[in-house]
N, CA and C of each residue as an Amber inpcrd file, in Angstrom:
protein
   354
 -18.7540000 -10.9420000   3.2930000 -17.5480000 -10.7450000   4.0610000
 -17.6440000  -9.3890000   4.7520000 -17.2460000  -9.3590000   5.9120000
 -17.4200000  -8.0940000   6.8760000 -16.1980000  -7.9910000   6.8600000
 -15.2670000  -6.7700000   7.4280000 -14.1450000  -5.7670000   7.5760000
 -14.4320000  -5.1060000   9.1820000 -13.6270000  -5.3090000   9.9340000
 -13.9890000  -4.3680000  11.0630000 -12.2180000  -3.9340000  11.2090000
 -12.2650000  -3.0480000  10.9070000 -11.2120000  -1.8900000  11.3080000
 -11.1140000  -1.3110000  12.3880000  -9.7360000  -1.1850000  13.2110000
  -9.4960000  -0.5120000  14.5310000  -8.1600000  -0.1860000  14.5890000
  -8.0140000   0.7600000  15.7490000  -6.9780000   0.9110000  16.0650000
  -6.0940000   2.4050000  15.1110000  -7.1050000   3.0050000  14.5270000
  -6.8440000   4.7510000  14.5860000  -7.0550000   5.4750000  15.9420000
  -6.4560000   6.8400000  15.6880000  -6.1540000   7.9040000  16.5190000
  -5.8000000   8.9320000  16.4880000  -5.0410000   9.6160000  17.7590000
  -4.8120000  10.8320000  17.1270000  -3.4180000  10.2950000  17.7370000
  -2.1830000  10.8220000  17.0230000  -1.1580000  10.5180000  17.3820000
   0.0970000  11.8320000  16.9790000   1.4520000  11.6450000  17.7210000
   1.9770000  13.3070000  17.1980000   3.0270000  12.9460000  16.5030000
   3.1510000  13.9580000  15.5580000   4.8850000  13.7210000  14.5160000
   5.5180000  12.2130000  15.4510000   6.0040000  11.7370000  14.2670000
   6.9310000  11.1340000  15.0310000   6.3380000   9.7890000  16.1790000
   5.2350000   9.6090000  16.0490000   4.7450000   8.4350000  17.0400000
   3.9380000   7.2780000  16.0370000   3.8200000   6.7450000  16.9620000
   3.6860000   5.0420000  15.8910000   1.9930000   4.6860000  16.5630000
   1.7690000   4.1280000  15.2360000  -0.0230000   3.3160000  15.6280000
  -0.2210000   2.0250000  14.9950000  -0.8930000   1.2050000  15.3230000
  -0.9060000  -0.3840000  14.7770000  -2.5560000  -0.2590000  14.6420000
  -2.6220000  -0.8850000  13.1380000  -4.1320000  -0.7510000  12.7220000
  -4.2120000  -2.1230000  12.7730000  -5.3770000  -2.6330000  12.9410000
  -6.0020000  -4.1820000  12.9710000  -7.2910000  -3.9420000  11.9680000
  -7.6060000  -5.0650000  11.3080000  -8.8690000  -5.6550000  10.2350000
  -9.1940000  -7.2570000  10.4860000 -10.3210000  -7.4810000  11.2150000
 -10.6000000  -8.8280000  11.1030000 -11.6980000  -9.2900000   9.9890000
 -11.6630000 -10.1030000   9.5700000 -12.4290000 -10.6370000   8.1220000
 -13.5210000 -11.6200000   9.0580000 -14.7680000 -11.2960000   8.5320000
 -15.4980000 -12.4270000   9.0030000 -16.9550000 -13.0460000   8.2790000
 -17.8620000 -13.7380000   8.2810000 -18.5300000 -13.7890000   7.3240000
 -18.1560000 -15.2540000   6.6590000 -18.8570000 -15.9350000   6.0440000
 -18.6950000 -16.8670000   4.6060000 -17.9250000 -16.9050000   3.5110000
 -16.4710000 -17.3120000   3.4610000 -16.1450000 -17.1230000   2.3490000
 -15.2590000 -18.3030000   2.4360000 -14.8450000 -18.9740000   1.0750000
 -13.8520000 -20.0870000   1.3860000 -12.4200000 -19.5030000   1.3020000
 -11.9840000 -18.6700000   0.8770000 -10.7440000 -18.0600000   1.1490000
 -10.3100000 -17.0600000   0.5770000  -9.2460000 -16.1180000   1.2740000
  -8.9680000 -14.8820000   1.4270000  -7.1360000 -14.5830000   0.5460000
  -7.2530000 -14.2080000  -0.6290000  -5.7560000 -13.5660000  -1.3310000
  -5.6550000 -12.3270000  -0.4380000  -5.3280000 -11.5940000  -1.4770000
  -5.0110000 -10.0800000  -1.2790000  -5.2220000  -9.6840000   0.3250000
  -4.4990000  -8.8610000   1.0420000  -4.8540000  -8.2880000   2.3330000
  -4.0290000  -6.8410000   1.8660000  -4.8330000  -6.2290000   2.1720000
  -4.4460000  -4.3620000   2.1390000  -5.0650000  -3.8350000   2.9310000
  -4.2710000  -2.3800000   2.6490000  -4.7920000  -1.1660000   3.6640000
  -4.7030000   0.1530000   2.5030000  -5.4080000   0.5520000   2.4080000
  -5.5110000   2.0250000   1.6650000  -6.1040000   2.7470000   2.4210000
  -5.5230000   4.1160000   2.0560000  -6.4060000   5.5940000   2.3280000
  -6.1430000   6.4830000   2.1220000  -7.4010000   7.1170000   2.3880000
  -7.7710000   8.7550000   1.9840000  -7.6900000  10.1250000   2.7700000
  -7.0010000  10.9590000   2.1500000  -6.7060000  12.3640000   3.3400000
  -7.8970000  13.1420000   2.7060000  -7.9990000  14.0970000   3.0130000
  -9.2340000  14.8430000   2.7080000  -8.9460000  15.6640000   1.5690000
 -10.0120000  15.5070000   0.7210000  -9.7650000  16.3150000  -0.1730000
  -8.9470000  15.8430000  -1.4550000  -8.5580000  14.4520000  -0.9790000
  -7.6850000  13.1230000  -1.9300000  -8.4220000  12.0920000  -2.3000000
  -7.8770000  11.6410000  -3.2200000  -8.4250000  10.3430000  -3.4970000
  -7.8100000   8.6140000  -3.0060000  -8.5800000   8.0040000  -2.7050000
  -8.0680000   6.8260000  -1.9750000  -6.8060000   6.3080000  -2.6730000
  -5.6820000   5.9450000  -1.8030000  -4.5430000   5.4540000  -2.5500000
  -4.1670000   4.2800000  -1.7060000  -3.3550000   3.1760000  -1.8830000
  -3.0700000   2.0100000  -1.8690000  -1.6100000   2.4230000  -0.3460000
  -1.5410000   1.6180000   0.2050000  -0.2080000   1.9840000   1.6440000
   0.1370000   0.6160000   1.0070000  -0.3180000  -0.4020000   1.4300000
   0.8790000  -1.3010000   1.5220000  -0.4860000  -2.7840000   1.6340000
   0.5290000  -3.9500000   1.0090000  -0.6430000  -4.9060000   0.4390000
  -0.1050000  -6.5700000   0.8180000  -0.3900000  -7.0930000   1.0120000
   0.1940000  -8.7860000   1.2770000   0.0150000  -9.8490000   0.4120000
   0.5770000 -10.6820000   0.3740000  -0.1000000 -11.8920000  -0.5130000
  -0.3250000 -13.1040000   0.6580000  -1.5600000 -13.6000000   0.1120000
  -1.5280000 -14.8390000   0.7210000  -0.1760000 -15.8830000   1.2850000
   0.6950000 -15.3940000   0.3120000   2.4710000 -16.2670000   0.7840000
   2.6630000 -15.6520000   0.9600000   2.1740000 -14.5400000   2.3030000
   2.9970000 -13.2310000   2.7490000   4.4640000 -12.2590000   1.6830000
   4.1660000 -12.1530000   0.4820000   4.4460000 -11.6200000  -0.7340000
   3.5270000  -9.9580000  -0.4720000   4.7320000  -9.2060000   0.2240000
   4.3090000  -7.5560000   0.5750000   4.8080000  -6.7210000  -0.7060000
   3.7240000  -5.5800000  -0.4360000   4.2980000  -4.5920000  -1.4680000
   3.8450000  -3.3180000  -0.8660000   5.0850000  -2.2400000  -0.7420000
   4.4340000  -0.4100000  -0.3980000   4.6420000   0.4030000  -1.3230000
   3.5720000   1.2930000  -0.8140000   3.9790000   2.6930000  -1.1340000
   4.8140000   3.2990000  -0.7420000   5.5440000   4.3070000  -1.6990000
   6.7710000   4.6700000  -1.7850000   7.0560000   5.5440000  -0.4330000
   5.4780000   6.6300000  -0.1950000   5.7820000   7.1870000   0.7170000
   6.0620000   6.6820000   2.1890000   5.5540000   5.1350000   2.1490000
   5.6310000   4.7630000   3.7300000   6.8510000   3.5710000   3.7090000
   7.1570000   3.3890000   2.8940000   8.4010000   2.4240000   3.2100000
   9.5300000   2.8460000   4.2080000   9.5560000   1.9710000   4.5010000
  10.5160000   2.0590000   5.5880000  10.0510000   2.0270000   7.0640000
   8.9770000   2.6380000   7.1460000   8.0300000   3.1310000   8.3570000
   6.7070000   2.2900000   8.4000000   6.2110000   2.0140000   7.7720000
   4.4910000   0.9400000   7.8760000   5.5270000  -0.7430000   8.0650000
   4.7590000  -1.2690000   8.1880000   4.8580000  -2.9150000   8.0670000
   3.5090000  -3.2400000   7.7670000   3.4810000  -4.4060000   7.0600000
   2.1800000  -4.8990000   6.5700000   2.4770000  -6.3310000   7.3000000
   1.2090000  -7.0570000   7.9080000   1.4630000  -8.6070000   8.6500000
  -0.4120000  -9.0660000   8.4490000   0.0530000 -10.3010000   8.1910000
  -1.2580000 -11.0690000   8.1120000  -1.5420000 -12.2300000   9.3060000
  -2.4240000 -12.4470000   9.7330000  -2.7760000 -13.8970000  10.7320000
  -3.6180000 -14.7980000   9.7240000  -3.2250000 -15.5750000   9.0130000
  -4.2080000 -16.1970000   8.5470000  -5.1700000 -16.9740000   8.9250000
  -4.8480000 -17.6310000   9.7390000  -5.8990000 -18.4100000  11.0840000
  -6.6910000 -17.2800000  11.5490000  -6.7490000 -16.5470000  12.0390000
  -7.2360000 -15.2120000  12.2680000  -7.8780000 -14.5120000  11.3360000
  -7.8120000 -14.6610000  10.2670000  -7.9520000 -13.7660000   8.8110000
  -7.8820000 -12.6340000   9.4550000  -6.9060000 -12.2200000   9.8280000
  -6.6680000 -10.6970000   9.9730000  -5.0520000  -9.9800000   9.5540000
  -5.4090000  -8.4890000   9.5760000  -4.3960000  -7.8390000   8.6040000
  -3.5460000  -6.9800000   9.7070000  -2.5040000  -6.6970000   9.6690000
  -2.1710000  -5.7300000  10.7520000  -1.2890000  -4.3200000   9.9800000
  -1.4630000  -3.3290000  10.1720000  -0.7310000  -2.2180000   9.8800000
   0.0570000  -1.6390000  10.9210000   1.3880000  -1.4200000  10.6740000
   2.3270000  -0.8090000  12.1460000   2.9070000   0.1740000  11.4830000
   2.4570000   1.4270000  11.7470000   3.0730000   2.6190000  11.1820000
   3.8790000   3.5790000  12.5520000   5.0350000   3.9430000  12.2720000
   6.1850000   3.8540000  12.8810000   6.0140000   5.7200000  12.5750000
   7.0100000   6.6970000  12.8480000   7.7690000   7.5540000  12.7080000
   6.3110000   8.8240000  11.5800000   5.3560000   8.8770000  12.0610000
   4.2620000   9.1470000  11.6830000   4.3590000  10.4900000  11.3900000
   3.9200000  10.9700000  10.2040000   3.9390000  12.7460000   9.9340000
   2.8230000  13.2600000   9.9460000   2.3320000  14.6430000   9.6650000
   0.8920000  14.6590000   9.1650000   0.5090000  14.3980000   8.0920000
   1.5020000  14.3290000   7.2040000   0.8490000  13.6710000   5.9110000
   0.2190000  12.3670000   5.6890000   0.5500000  11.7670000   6.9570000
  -0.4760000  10.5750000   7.0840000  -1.2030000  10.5620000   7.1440000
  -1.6580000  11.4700000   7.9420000  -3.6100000  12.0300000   7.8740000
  -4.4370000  11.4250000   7.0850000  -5.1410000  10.1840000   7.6650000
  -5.9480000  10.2550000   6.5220000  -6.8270000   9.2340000   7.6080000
  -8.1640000   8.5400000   6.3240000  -8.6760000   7.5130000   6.5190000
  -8.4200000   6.2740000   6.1780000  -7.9110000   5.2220000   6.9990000
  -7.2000000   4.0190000   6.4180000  -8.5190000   2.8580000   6.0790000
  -8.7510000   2.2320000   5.1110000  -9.1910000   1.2680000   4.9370000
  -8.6370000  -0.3580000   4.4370000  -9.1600000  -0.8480000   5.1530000
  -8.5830000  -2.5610000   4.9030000  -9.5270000  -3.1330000   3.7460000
  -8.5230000  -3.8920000   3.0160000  -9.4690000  -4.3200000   1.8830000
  -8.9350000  -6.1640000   1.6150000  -9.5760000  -6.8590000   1.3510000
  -9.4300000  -7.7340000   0.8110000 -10.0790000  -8.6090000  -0.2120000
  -9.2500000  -9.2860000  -1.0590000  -9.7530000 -10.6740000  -1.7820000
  -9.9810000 -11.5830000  -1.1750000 -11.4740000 -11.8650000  -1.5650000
 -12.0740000 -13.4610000  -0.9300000 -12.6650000 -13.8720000  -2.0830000
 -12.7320000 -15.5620000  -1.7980000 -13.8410000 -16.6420000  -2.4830000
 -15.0880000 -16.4950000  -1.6920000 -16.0400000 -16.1420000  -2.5650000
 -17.0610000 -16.3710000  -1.5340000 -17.9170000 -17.1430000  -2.9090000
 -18.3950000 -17.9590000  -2.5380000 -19.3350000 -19.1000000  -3.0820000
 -18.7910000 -19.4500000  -4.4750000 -17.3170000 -19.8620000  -4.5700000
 -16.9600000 -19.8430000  -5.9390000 -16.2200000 -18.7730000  -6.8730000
 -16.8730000 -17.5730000  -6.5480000 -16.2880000 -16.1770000  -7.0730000
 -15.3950000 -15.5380000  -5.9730000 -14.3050000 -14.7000000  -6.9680000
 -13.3130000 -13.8240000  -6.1080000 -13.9990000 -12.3160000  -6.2600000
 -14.1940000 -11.8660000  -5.1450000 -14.5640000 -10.1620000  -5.1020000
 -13.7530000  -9.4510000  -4.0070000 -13.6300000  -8.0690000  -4.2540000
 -12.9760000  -7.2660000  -3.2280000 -13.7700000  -6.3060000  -2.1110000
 -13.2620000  -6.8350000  -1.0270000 -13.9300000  -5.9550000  -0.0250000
 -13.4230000  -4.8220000   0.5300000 -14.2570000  -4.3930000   1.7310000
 -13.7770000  -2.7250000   1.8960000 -14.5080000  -2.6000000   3.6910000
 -13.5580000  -2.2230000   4.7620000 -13.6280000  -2.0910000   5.6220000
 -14.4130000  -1.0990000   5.9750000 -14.6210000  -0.2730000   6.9270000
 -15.3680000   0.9550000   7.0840000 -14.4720000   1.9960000   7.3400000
 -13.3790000   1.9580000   7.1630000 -12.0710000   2.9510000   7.8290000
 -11.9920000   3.4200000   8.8110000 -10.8200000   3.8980000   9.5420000
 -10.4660000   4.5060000  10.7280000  -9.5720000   4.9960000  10.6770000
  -9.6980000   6.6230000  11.1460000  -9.1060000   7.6980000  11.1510000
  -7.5860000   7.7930000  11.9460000  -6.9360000   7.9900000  11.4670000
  -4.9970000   8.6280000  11.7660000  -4.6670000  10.0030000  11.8990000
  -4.7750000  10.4020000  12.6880000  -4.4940000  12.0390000  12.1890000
  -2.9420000  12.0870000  13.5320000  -2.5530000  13.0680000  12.3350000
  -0.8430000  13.2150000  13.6060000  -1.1270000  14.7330000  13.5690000
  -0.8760000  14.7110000  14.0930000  -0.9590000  16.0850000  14.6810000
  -0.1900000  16.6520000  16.3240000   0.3510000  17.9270000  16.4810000
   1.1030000  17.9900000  17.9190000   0.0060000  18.8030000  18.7320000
């Protein structure tokens, strides 16, 4: 299963960015859809996660402000982060659960960078 991540930037206080992850590769099917990441100098932490029955869950710090959305026909994940600080700063990665030949394993995008900054 491949991960291609897009749609970081540089963006200022207060402005909004929409991350995309398309899934591609062999697998018979896809649970879990997330996005985690890492600021520098941190350790990777969890933003916000989907269920296959579009069953969402966030982190405390972005509620209200991220949205989490899935295409399942698409196998893709979408992140819409709204009202952006610098503490967002970070590296976002998309992750998901797939079947691939029978077994469930978790994957890992290559990340793409958010930085807010004015």
């Amino acid at each position: 299963v491949q991960l291609q991540a897009s749609g970081g930037g540089l963006v200022p206080p207060g402005g909004s960015l929409r991350l995309s992850c398309v899934a591609s590769g062999i697998f018979n099917s896809i649970n879990i859809m997330g996005w985690y990441r890492q600021a520098p100098g941190k350790q990777r932490e969890p933003v916000a996660v989907i269920s296959n029955l579009g069953s969402t869950n966030y982190a405390d710090p972005v509620k209200g402000r991220f949205t989490i959305s899935r295409d399942n026909a698409e196998n893709t994940v979408l992140l819409r982060m709204s009202s952006l600080n610098p503490e967002d700063t970070a590296v976002y990665f998309c992750y998901v659960g797939a079947n691939v030949r029978g077994s469930w394993s978790g994957f890992w995008g290559q990340g793409t960078l958010v930085t807010v900054s004015s």
